[in-house]
C-alpha positions in Angstrom: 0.0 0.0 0.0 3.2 2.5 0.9 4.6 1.5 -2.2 1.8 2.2 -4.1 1.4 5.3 -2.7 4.9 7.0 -3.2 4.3 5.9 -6.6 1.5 7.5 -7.6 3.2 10.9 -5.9 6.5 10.0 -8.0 3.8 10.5 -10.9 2.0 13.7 -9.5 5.3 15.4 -8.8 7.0 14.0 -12.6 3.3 15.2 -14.3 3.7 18.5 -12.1 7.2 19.2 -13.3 6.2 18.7 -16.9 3.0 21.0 -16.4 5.5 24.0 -15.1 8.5 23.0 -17.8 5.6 22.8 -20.8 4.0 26.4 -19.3 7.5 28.2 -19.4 8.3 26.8 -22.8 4.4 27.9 -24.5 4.9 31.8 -22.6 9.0 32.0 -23.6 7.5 30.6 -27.8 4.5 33.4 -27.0 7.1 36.6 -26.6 9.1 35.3 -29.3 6.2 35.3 -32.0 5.4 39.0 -29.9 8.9 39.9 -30.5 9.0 39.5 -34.1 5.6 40.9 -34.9 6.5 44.1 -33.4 9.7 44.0 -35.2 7.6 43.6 -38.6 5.0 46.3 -37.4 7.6 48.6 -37.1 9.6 48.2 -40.1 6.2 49.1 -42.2 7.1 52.6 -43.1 3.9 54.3 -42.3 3.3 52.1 -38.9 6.8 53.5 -37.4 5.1 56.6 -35.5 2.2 55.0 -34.2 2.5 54.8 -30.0 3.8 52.0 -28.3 -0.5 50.9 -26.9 -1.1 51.2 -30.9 1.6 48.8 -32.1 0.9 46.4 -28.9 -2.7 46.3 -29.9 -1.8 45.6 -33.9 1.3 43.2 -33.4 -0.9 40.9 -30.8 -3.4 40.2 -33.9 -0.8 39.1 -36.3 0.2 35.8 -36.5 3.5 34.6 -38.4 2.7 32.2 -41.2 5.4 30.5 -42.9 5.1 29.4 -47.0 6.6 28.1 -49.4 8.2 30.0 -52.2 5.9 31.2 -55.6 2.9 30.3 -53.0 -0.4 32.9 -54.2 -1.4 34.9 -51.5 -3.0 37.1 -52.9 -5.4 37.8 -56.3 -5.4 40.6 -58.6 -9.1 41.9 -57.5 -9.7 40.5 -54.8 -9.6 42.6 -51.4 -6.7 42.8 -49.1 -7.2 41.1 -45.6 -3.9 40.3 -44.5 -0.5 42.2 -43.6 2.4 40.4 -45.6 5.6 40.6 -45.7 9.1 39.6 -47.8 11.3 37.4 -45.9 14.8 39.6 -45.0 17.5 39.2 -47.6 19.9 36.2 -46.8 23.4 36.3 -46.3 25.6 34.3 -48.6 
């Protein structure tokens, strides 16, 4: 019965540690993606002088979306719903 016990907490305290390492790892992934949507918020040229609450507001609806190249994102016609961006240049 002891035994059965301390093993069952062994399992609460393993599930427990994995709760709090999972947590820290989703909020540390969250300011990262926060991070680099303010980062492309700001490089828009006519988005640079808004105030900080402004840009918080606009960079927490974006989401970063990653596709493939010659991929159509958008039609000649239809109308624009989506902020988009180039990828920076890469170094060779």
């Amino acid at each position: 019965m002891a035994a059965g016990m301390v093993m069952i907490c062994g399992l609460a305290v393993f599930g427990l540690l994995t709760g709090i390492l999972a947590t820290g790892f989703a909020a540390e992934h969250r300011r990262r993606e926060f991070i680099r949507n303010w980062d492309l918020v700001t490089a828009v040229p006519f988005l640079r002088n808004l105030d900080a609450p402004a840009i918080i507001e606009l960079t927490r609806m974006l989401r970063h979306l990653d596709l493939p190249e010659r991929s159509v994102v958008v039609r000649r016609g239809r109308p624009g719903d989506c902020m988009y961006s180039s990828p920076p240049a890469r170094l060779k």
